[in-house]
N, C-alpha and C positions, 0 to 999 in steps of 0.2 A: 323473652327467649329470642336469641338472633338467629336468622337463617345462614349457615352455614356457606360457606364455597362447594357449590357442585361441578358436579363434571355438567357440561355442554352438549346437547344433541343437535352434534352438528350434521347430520343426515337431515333431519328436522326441517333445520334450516333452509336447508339445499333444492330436497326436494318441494318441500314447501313455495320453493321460488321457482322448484321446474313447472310445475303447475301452473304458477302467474300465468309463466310466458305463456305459457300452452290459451292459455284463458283469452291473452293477450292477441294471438296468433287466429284461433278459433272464431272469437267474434270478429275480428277483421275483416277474414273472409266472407266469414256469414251476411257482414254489412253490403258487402260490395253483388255476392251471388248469390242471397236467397234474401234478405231483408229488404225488400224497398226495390233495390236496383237492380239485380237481378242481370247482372250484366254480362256473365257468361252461363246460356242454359245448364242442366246437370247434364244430357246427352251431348255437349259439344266439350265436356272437360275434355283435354287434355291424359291423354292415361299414362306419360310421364308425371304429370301433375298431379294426380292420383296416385301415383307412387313415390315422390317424395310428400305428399300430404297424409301418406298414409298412417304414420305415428300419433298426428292432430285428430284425425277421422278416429282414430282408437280410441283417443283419449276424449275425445270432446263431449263426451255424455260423461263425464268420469270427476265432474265439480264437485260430488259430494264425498270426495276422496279429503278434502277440507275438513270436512266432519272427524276424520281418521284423525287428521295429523292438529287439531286442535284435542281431540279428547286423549291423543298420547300425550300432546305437553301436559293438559289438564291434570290428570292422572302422574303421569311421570312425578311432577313438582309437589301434587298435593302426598302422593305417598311419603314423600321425603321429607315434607314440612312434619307429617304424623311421625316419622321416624326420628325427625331430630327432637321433635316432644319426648316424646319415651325416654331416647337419651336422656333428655334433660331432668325430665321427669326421675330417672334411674339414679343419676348424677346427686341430686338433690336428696335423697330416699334410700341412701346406701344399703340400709336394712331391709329394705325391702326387695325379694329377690325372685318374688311370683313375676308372673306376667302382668303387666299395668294394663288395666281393662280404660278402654278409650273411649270417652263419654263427649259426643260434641255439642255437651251443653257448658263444656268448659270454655270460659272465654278467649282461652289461646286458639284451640280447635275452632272457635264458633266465629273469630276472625277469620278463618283461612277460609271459611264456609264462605263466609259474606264477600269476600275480596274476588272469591271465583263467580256469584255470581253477581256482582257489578259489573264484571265484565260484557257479561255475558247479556245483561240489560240492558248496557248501552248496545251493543252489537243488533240487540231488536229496535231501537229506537234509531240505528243506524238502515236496518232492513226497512221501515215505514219509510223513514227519506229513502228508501231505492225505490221503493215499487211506488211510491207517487210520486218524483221526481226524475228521476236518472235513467229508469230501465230503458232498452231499447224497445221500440215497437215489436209484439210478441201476437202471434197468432194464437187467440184464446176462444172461446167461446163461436170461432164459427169466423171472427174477424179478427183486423189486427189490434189490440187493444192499444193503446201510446198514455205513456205518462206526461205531467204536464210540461217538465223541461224540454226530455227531448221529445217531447212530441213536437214542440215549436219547430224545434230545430229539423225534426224531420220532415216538418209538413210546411215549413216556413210561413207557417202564420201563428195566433192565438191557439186552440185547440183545448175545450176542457179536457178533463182528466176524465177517463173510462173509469167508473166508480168500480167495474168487476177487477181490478188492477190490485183490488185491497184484498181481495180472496186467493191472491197467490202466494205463491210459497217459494220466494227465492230461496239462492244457495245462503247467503248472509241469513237469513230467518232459518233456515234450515238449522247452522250452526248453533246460533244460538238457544233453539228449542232444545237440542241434542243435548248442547254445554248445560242448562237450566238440569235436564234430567239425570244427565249423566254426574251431575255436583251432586243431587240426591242418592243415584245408584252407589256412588262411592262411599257415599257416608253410610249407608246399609250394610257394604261389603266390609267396611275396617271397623265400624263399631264395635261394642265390645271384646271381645278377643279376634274378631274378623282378622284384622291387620297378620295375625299370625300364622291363617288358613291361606299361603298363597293356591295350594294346587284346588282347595273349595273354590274360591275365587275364579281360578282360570276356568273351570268345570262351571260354573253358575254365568259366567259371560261365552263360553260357547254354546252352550244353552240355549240364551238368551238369542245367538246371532240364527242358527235354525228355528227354533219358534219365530223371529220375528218375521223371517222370512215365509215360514209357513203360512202366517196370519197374514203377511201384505195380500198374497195370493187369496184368501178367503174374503178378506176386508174392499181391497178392489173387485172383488165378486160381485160382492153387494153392495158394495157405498156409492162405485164410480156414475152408474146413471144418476142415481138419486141426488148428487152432490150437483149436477148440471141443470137434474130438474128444478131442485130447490131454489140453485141461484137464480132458473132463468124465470119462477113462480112466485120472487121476491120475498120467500123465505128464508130471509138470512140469517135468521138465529140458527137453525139446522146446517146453513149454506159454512155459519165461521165454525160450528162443531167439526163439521168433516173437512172443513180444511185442516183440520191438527188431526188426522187420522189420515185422509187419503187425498187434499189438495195439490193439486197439480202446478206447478212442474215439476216441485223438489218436496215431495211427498213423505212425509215421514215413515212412513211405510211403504219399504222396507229399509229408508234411505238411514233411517237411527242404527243399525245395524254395523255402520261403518264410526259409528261413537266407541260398542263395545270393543270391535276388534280394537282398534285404538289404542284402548284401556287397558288390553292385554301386553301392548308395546309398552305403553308407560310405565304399566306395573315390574313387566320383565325386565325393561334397561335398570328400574331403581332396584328393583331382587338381583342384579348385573348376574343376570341369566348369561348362559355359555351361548357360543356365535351357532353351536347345531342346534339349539334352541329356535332360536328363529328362523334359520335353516326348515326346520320342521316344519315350524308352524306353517310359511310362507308356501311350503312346496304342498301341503294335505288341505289349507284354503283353496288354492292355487288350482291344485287337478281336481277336488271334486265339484267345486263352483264351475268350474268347464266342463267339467263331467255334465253334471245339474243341466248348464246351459245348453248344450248338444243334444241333449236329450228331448230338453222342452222345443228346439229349435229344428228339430226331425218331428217333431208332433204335431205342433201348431204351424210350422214355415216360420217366414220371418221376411216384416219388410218394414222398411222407418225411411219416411221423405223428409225433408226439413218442416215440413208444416208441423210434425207429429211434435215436435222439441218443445210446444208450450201446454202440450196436453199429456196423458199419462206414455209415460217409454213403456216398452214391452216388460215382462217382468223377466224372460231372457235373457232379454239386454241389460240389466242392471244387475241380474245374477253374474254374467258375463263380467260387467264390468268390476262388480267388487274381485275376480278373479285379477283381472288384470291390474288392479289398485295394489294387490299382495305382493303381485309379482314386480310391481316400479319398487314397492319397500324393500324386497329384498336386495332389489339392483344396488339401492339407496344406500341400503346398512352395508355389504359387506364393501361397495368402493368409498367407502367413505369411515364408516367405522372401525370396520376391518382391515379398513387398507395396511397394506405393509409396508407404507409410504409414509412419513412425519405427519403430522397435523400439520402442521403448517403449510409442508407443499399442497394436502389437501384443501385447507382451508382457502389457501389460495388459488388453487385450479378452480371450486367453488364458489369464487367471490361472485360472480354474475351471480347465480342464480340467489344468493344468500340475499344479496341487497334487494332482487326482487320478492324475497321473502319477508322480508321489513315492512314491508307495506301491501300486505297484499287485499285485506278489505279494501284500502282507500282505492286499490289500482279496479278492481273487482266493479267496485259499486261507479266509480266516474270512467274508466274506460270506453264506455259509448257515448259518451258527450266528447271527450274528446276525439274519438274516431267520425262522429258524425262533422265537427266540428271542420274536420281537416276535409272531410269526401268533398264540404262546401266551395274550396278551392279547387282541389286534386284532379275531381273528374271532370269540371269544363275543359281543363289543361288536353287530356289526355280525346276528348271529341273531337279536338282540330285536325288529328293522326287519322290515319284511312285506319277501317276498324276491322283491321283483320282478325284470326283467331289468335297470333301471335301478338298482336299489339292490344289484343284484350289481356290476353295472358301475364304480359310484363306487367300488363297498368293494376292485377289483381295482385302479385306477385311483391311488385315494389312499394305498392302503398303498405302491404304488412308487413317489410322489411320497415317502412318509415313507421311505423306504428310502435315498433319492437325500438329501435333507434332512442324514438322519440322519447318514450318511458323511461329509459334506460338513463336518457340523457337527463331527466326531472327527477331522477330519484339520487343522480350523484350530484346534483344542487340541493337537492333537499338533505343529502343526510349531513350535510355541513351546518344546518337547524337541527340535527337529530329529530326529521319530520313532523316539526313544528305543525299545529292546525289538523295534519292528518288524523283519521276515522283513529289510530291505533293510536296516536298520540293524546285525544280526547280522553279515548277510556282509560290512559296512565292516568291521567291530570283531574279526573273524578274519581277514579279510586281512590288517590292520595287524598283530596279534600275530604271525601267521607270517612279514610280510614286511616289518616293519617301516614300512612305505607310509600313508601320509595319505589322505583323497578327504573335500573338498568337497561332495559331492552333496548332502546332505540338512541340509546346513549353510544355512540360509535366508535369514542375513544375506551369507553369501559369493556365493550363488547369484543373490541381486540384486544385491548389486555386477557381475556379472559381465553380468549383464543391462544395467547402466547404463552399463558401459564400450561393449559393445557394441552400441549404441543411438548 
C-alpha cells in the first residue's frame, strides 16, 4: 500500500520553530542571569526589559507545548495512513460495502505501529544522552546538579556526573513517554470500528485532558514528598516508579495532557474539520484553563523564582500555560492556515521559523553547550567595560541576539546536508534500516516541492 500525497501542516511547522526560538532565546538568558552567573540581579532588571521579555517570560515554562505539536503530527499522519488502508482495503473488496473493521494485528496497520514507535525510542535514548551529557546545570535536589559534558564546561574542570540527573524528566523524555502512550491510545481509539466514532473520540480525549489534570493535583498530593524522600533514602526502585508519575521537572502529570489535545488537532485537520471548529475548540480551552487558573491563583497566591524551574511548577502555572499553548495554536492556524494570503507568500514569510523547526530536538538537547561554549569568550570581552546597568544590559541582550544568529546561521549550513548526523536525522536513518520505509522530512528539495504543489 503507498502512502498517498497529503496536504502539509504547515502551521506545524511554523510554530513548531516558534518555540525553538523561544527555547533558544529563554536559556540564553537564563545562562547569563540566574544559572551560574547571575549577572544582572532580578531586582536591578530593567523594566523596559521586562517588557520586551515579556512574550519569553510567558512562554518560558510552556516546553511541553512539544508534546502538543508532536502528538498532532503523530495522530494527524497515522489517521491518514488508517484512512488510506480502508481506501485500499475498499479498492480491493469492491463487494464489500460494510464498514472495514480495523485490526492492528494486520501487517500494514502493525507497520505504521512500529514506525511511530521507533521514533519515539530513539527520542528516549536521545533524552539519556541529554540528562547525562548536555543538560545545563539545574537546581535539583537542594543543589545545582551538572551533567558530565557540560558540567566540565561550566565548572572548567573534570566534574562526575550527579547520579540524581537520571531521575529527571526532561522535555525530550517527556515527549517521548507521551508519543510511546499516545501510539497505544490511538490504536484503542481507531480499532475496530473506532476510526468511524470521530465525535466518541473527541469526547474520550477531552475527558482524558480533565481527569488528567484532576489526578496531577491528587497524584502530587501524595507522591511529591515521597519521590525526594525515596531518592534522597536511596530507594530507587520507588524513586524511578514516581519519576513516570510525578518526576520533576517535566512531570508527566499533568504534562501528558498536552499529547491528547494534540490528538484532537491531528484528528480534526485529517476529518478537515471547518476553521470554527477550532475556533471553538481554541477559544473554550483557552477561557476555562484561565478561568481554572485565576481561580487557583486567588486561593493559593502565586509565586515562582528561577530556583523553582527544576523542581515541581505550581499546578496554576501549568494550568495557565496549557491556556496560553491553545491560544499560540490558534494564532498559528488561522495566519497560516487560514490565511487569505497564497501559500507560498506564507510559506515564505514563515521560512525562519520552519527551518527552526527541522531540527528542533537537536537545537533542544545541544543548545547549552553551545551557549556555554560561547559565554567562555563573550563575558571576559564585556568585564574590561565599566559595569554599568546599561553595559550589563546590552552585554545580556546581544549575546541572545548572537545565540539566535548563531543557530540560525548552522541550520542554513546544515540543511544543504538535509541535517546530516542530527538527533532528527538519526531516527529517519534507523527507522528505514528497521523498516525499511523512506521520509522526506528533512529532505529540503522535496519539502519545497511539496510546499509549491500546495500552494
Amino acid at each position: 500500500m503507498e502512502r498517498k500525497h497529503r496536504k502539509r501542516l504547515h502551521y506545524l511547522d511554523s510554530v513548531r520553530g516558534f518555540c525553538t526560538t523561544i527555547i533558544i532565546v529563554a536559556h540564553a538568558f537564563s545562562h547569563l542571569m540566574f544559572w551560574d552567573m547571575n549577572i544582572i540581579p532580578l531586582e536591578e532588571v530593567s523594566i523596559f526589559a521586562i517588557i520586551i521579555l515579556s512574550p519569553v517570560i510567558i512562554l518560558a515554562t510552556c516546553a511541553p507545548a512539544f508534546v502538543l505539536f508532536s502528538a498532532n503530527a503523530l495522530s494527524y499522519n497515522f489517521y491518514l495512513d488508517v484512512r488510506d488502508y480502508i481506501k485500499f482495503k475498499s479498492e480491493n473488496n469492491p463487494e464489500n460495502k460494510k464498514q472495514i473493521i480495523i485490526s492492528f494485528k494486520d501487517p500494514v496497520l502493525l507497520r505504521i505501529v512500529k514506525k511511530n514507535l521507533i521514533s519515539y525510542l530513539v527520542l528516549l535514548v536521545a533524552s539519556l544522552a541529554h540528562v547525562f551529557l548536555f543538560h545545563y546545570g539545574l537546581n535539583w535536589n537542594g543543589r545545582v546538579q551538572r551533567t558530565l559534558l557540560t558540567g566540565i564546561l561550566e565548572t572548567g574542570g573534570f566534574s562526575n556526573i550527579d547520579y540524581e540527573v537520571f531521575f529527571q524528566t526532561d522535555a525530550v523524555g517527556l515527549i517521548a513517554f507521551s508519543g510511546i502512550f499516545n501510539v497505544g491510545l490511538i490504536v484503542l481509539l481507531l480499532r475496530k470500528q473506532g476510526y468511524y466514532k470521530p465525535k466518541r473520540n473527541l469526547l474520550i480525549l477531552l475527558g482524558l485532558i480533565v481527569a488528567w489534570y484532576i489526578l496531577s493535583s491528587l497524584f502530587h498530593g501524595f507522591f511529591d514528598d515521597l519521590f525526594w524522600e525515596s531518592l534522597n533514602d536511596g530507594r530507587y526502585g520507588i524513586t524511578l516508579l514516581l519519576k513516570f508519575i510525578v518526576g520533576p521537572p517535566m512531570s508527566i502529570f499533568p504534562n501528558f495532557a498536552y499529547g491528547f489535545v494534540g490528538m484532537i488537532y491531528g484528528f480534526a485537520f485529517a476529518q478537515e474539520q471547518s476553521r470554527a471548529f477550532f475556533r471553538k475548540l481554541t477559544s473554550y480551552l483557552s477561557i476555562i484553563f484561565i478561568s481554572i487558573a485565576g481561580i487557583l491563583i486567588l486561593i493559593n497566591g502565586f509565586s515562582l523564582s528561577p530556583e523553582a524551574f527544576g523542581l515541581f511548577l505550581p499546578l496554576e502555572l501549568q494550568i495557565l500555560d496549557f491556556a496560553v499553548v491553545q491560544i499560540l495554536m490558534i494564532i498559528f492556524i488561522e495566519f497560516v492556515e487560514y490565511s487569505k494570503k497564497s501559500q507560498k507568500k506564507i510559506i515564505k514569510s514563515t521560512r525562519i521559523w520552519q527551518r527552526y523547526g527541522k531540527i528542533t530536538m537537536t537545537a533542544y538537547i545541544f543548545e547549552s553547550v553551545l551557549c556555554i561554549l560561547n559565554m567562555k569568550w563573550y563575558i571576559p570581552l564585556w568585564e574590561m567595560l565599566p559595569q554599568t546597568s546599561l553595559i550589563l544590559h546590552l552585554e545580556v541582550f546581544i549575546f541572545v541576539g548572537m545565540q539566535l544568529t548563531l543557530w540560525y546561521g548552522i541550520i542554513l549550513l546544515w540543511e544543504r546536508k538535509n541535517f546530516k548526523f542530527s538527533v532528527e536525522w538519526f531516527t529517519i536513518v534507523i527507522r528505514k534500516k528497521l523498516l525499511k520505509s523512506q521520509s522526506k522530512r528533512l529532505n529540503v528539495k522535496e519539502v519545497t516541492a511539496t510546499y509549491k504543489s500546495d500552494s
